[in-house]
C-alpha positions, 0 to 999 in steps of 0.5 A: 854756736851750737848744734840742735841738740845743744852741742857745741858745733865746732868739733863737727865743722870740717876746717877748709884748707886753702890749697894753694893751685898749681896749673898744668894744663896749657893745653887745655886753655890758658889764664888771659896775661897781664900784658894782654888784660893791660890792653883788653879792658880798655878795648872793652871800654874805649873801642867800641865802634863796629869797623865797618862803620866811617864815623871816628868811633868805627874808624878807631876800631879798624885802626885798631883791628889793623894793627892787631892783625899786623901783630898776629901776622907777625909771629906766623911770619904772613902778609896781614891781608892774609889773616881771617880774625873769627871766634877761635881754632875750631871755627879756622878749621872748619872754615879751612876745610869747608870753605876750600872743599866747597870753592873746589869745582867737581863732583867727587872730591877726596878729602886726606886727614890724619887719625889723630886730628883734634875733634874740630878736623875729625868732626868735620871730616865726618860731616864731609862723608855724610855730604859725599866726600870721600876721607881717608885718614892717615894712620899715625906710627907709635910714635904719634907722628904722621909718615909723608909717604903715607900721605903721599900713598893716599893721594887720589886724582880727586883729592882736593885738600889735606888737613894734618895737625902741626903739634898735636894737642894730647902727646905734642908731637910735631908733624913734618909739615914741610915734607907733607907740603911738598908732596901737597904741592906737587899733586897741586892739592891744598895743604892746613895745617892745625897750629893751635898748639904750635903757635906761640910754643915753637917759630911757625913761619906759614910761607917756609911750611909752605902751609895753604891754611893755618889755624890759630886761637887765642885762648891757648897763647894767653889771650881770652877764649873768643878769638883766632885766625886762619891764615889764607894764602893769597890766591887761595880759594875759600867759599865762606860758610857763614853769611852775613855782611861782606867783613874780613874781606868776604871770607867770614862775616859777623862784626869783628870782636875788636877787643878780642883781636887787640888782645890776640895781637899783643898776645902773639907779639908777646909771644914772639918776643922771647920764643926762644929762650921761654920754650927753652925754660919750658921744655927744661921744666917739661924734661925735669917733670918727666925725670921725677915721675918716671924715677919716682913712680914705677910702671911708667912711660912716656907716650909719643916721640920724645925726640920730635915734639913741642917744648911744653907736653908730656903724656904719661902712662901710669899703668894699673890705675885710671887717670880720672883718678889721677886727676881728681886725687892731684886737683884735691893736692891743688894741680891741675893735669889733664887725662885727655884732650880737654874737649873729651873730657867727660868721655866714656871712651879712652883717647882716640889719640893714644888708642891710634898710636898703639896703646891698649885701652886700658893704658890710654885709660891710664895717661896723664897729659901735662902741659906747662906755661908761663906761670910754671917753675922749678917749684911748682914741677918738683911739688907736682913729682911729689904729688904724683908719687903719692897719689899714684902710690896711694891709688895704687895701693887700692887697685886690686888690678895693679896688686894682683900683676905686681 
């Protein structure tokens, strides 16, 4: 083969490496398991009845719907009937605040959050205001956790609900959500909990978190984007905000995706199978990522609490470069990382989370979020330190900032 001009190709052809790929980014999403795809093709080809019809195919998928929202009742330790299948977290927690504000009587209603939530709770607080609602947002301390008496502090005789994450999804620190419930409790005010990072990660029993609404998704506990839950206490009161049929017990109409909810339950049964000893794998692997970088890699630090968060998180900052670079430098070495929630990501503005526990813009600029997962070894997290090493070594090297302080 040879060029126009006769010449031979091959000295002008770039040779494709095949880089084998390395995730580190569970916080983001995570591949569907074989033991949930074992399960969800078939659904997809067996279980097609809509639920609510009688005839044997639509019974076939009740039995089957049960049985999965048994199963996902189980790892967050509640009474099946109080499980909302829908389309994942951020449709639990609009329905969690929306629906429990709406059912609440009275004019003036006060709405308490926190300044670190997941856009899926900030965005409808904000769409609250617009309505009337009054929201306070709760400051979070350097170390990205919420203080209880804060919250109590912004108690009014109006508030009607309080929405704080469990284990946030960019530093993965892990709110007290028992103390926040009693103070909930004794104002007599409605308590969710955002568990979408929690679930699966750490033992979440909503009744001991004496939690009013908790939200899950499937897509972050290895079964596939599409489906999640909302945990209603019974007795609770929630209005619906979409309308339709009269499925899941009134509170979310549209034909349940079947397949997605059998895929949600063996996947939160699996889950709870070995919570313990897999977030104790991981969390050894997340301290070990930690110990290489900040050994490796001079003019870094760890973001958050370190003392008080999930096993699989680490967010670091890695001063005088910015992390889109980072992460575009690590993809080309075959890891993927995150510079932020993966929601933002193509944002202007640095991390609203690291920008509210203190961080200078350009620190928040600078971080990299890790999040590992089932798939991840001791392997994988020591090429990743010597990658990362590299990188920031190399891109440092090209930033006049960084030379110019060093």
């Amino acid at each position: 083969m040879q060029s126009p001009a006769g010449a031979p190709l091959a000295p002008y052809l770039k040779l494709v490496v095949e880089v084998t790929r390395y995730y580190f980014d569970h916080n983001a999403t995570t591949p569907v398991s074989a033991a949930v795809l074992e399960v969800l093709v078939p659904a997809l080809l067996e279980v097609y009845g809509n639920a609510s019809s009688i005839h044997r195919d639509g019974q076939l998928a009740r039995q089957r719907l049960e049985i999965a929202r048994r199963q996902t009742a189980a790892l967050l330790h509640c009474d099946p009937k109080e499980l909302v299948f829908l389309s994942g977290g951020t449709e639990a927690d609009n329905l969690a605040i929306f629906g429990s504000v709406k059912a609440h009587p009275g004019a003036r209603k006060h709405v308490i959050t926190t300044a670190i939530e997941h856009p899926a709770v900030l965005n409808p607080a904000r769409q609250l205001e617009r309505e009337g609602v009054e929201v306070t947002y709760v400051p979070a301390g350097p170390d990205g956790l919420i203080h209880p008496d804060d919250v109590r502090r912004a108690l009014r005789a109006e508030t009607v609900l309080i929405s704080v994450m469990h284990v946030n999804n960019e530093l993965g620190t892990i709110q007290p959500i028992e103390e926040i419930a009693k103070i909930a409790r004794e104002a007599g005010v409605l308590l969710h909990a955002d568990g979408v990072q929690a679930a699966g990660k750490i033992p979440v029993d909503v009744k001991a978190l004496g939690v009013d609404l908790y939200s899950i998704s499937g897509h972050k506990l290895y079964a596939p984007k599409g489906i999640g839950a909302l945990y209603v206490k019974n007795g609770t009161k929630l209005s619906p905000t979409q309308f339709g049929g009269r499925h899941e017990r009134e509170r979310r109409a549209g034909t349940e995706n079947v397949p997605g909810a059998v895929a949600l339950g063996v996947a939160a049964e699996a889950a709870a199978s070995d919570l313990t000893d897999e977030s104790s794998r991981i969390a050894a692997l997340r301290d070990r990522l930690e110990r290489g970088i900040l050994d490796r890699v001079p003019a870094t630090g760890v973001n958050g609490s370190v003392a008080h968060r999930g096993p699989n998180t680490s967010n670091i900052h890695f001063d005088g470069l910015e992390g889109e670079a980072m992460v575009i430098s690590l993809d080309l070495k075959g890891f993927a990382v995150s510079s932020g929630a993966a929601c933002s990501s193509g944002a202007v503005e640095p991390s609203h989370v690291l920008l509210a526990i203190g961080l200078s813009r350009e620190q928040a600029r600078a971080s990299l979020r890790f999040s590992l997962g089932r798939s991840n070894t001791e392997q994988q997290v020591d090429a990743l330190i010597e990658a990362i090493a590299e990188s920031a070594a190399q891109l440092r090297h090209l930033s006049p900032t960084y030379t110019a302080r060093a």
